[in-house]
C-alpha positions in Angstrom: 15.8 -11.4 -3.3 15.4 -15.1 -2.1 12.1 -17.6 -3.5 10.5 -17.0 -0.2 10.5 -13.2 0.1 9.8 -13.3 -3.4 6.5 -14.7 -3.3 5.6 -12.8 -0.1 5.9 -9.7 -2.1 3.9 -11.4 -4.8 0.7 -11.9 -2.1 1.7 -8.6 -1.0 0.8 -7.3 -4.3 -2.2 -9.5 -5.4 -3.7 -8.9 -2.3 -3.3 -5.0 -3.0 -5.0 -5.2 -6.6 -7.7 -7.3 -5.5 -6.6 -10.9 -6.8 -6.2 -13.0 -3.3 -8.9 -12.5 -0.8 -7.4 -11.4 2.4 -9.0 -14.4 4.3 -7.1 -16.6 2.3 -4.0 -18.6 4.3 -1.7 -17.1 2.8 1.2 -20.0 3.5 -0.2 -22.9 1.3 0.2 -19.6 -1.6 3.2 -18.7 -0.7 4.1 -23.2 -1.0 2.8 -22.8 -4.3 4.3 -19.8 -6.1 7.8 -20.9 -5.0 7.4 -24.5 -6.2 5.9 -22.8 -9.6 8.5 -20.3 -9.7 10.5 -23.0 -11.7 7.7 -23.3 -14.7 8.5 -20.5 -17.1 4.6 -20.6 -18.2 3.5 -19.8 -14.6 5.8 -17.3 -14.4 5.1 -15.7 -17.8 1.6 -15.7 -16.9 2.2 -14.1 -13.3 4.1 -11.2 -14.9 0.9 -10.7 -17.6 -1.4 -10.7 -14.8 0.2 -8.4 -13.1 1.5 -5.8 -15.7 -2.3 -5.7 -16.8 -3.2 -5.5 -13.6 -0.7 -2.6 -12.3 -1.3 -0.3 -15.5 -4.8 0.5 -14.0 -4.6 4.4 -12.6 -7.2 2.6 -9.5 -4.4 1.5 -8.1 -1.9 4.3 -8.2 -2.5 5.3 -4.6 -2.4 1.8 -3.0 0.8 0.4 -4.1 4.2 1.3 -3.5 5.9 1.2 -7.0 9.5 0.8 -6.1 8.8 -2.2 -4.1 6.7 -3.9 -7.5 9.2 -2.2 -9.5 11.6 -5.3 -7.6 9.4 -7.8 -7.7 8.9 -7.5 -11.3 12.5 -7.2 -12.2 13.2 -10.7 -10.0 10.0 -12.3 -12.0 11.8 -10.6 -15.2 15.1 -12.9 -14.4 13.5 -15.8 -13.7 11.7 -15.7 -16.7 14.6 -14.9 -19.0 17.0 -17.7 -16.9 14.2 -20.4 -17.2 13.7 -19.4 -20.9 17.7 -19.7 -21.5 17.5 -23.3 -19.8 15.0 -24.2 -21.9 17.5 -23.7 -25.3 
């Protein structure tokens, strides 16, 4: 999954849970998570907010879990390939 469809899913998501406001622009977001993708402590903080976020049972019927199953796993490798720069 390339940077940009990455952080569409990511709206995708946040929108779902309640985190973006729909009337948002969604573009200038989408700018911002990809330039951010390459700091390791916005993307540890993404994949907090969202695990905490996801583990709610309110959101079970909303969301389709394969689809933030990927998105988590790409966040996952970013993370740990960032992290293994960073030695």
């Amino acid at each position: 999954m390339n940077k940009e469809e990455l952080a569409s899913e990511i709206i995708k998501i946040c929108n779902c849970l309640g985190l973006i406001e729909n009337k948002v622009t969604t573009t200038i977001i989408e700018r911002n998570i990809i330039k951010s993708l390459e700091d390791i402590v916005f993307v540890e903080n993404l994949l907090n907010i969202l695990y905490k976020n996801i583990k709610s049972k309110k959101y079970s019927n909303i969301l389709n879990f394969k689809k933030v199953e990927n998105t988590l796993i790409e966040l996952e490798k970013i993370r740990l390939k960032l992290d293994l720069e960073g030695l």
